[in-house]
Structure formats: C-alpha cells, structure tokens
C-alpha positions as CSV (number, residue, x, y, z in Angstrom):
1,X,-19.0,0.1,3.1
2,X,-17.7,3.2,1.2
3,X,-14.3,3.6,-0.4
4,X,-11.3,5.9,0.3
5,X,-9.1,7.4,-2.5
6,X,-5.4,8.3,-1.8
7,X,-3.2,10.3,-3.4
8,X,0.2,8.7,-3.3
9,X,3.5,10.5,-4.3
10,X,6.1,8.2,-5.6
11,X,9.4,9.4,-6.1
12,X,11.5,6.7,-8.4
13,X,15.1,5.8,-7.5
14,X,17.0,7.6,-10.6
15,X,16.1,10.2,-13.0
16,X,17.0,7.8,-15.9
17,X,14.0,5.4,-14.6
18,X,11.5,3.9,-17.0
19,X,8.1,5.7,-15.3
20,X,5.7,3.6,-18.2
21,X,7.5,0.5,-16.3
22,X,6.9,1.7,-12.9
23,X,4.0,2.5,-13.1
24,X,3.1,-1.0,-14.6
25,X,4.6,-2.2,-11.4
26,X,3.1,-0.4,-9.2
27,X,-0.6,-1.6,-10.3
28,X,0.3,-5.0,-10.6
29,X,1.6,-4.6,-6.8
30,X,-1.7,-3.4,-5.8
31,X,-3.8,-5.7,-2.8
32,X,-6.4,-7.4,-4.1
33,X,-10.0,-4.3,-3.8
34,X,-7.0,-1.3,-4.3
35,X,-7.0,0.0,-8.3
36,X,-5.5,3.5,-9.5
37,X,-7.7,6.0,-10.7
38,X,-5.4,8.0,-12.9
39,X,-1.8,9.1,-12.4
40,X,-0.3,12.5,-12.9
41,X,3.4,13.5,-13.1
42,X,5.4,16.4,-11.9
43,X,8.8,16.9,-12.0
44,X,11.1,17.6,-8.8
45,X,14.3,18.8,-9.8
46,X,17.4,17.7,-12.2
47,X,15.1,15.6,-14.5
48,X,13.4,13.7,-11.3
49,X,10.1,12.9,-12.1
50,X,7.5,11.7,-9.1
51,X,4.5,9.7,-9.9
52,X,1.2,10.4,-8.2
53,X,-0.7,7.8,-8.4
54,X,-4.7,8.0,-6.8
55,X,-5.4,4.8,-5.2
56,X,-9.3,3.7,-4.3
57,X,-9.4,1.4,-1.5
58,X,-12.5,-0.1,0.6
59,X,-12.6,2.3,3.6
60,X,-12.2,-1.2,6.3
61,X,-9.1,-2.5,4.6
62,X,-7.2,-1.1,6.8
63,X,-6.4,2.1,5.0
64,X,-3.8,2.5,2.4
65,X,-1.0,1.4,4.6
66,X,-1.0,-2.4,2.5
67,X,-0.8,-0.1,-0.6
68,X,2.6,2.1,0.8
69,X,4.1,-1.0,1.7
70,X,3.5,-3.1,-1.4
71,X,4.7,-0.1,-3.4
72,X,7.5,0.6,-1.2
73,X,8.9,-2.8,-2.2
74,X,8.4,-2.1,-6.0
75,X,12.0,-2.1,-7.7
76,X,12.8,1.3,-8.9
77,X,10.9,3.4,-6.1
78,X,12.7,5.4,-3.3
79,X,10.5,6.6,-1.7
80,X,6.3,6.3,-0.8
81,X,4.0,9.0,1.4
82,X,0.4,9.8,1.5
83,X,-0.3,13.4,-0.1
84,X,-4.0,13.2,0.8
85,X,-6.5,11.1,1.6
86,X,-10.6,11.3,1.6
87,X,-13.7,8.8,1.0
88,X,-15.9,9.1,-1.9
C-alpha cells in the first residue's frame, strides 16, 4: 500500500498565538500511521501567520479527512483545508 502526502494550511485563531505550541499540538493530534514531514510558514496579513504542515498518510486510511478533523479540534486553530494532495 503506498502513502499520500498532504499539504495542510492551518490558519491559527489570533495573531498573538504561540505557533511552536501549535504546532506541538497539532502532531500530537495526529491518527495513529499520519506524521508531518516538515512545516513551513507564511504570513497572511496584520501579523497572521498560517502553518502548512505536510502530512504523510497510508493511501487506504481513508484519506486525510481523520487528519482535518483531528486538527480542526486542536485549540488555537480557526480554520483547516487541503492545499494539495499526491501519493509518493
């Protein structure tokens, strides 16, 4: 079975956010196969910073939809969406 890596933009909740913390969080709310493979930054606008973390998944887990909603429910994040997806 082969894997799929997702690139996942994370936009935090406040400007004034920890993003070390979050992105702690975010790994440890990982399902159980998922890891991150790096994690870049970019700022959006007024000091806003989005994470993008790349997530690699096995390809018949179901996708990455366990990892949107398990980092959707990660204090501190307002908002989780796919940027792109592809196996490897």
């Amino acid at each position: 079975m082969g894997k799929v890596a997702a690139k996942i933009k994370v936009m935090p909740d406040s400007p004034e956010i920890d993003l070390d913390a979050l992105q702690e969080r975010l790994e440890s709310a990982l399902p159980e196969g998922a890891k991150i493979n790096g994690v870049e930054r970019e700022e959006v606008a007024f000091g806003l910073v989005a994470l993008y973390p790349t997530v690699i998944v096995p390809d018949g887990s179901g996708g990455t939809e366990t990892v949107e909603e398990n980092f959707d429910d990660v204090e501190g994040v307002e908002s989780v969406g796919v940027e792109n997806v592809g196996r490897i």
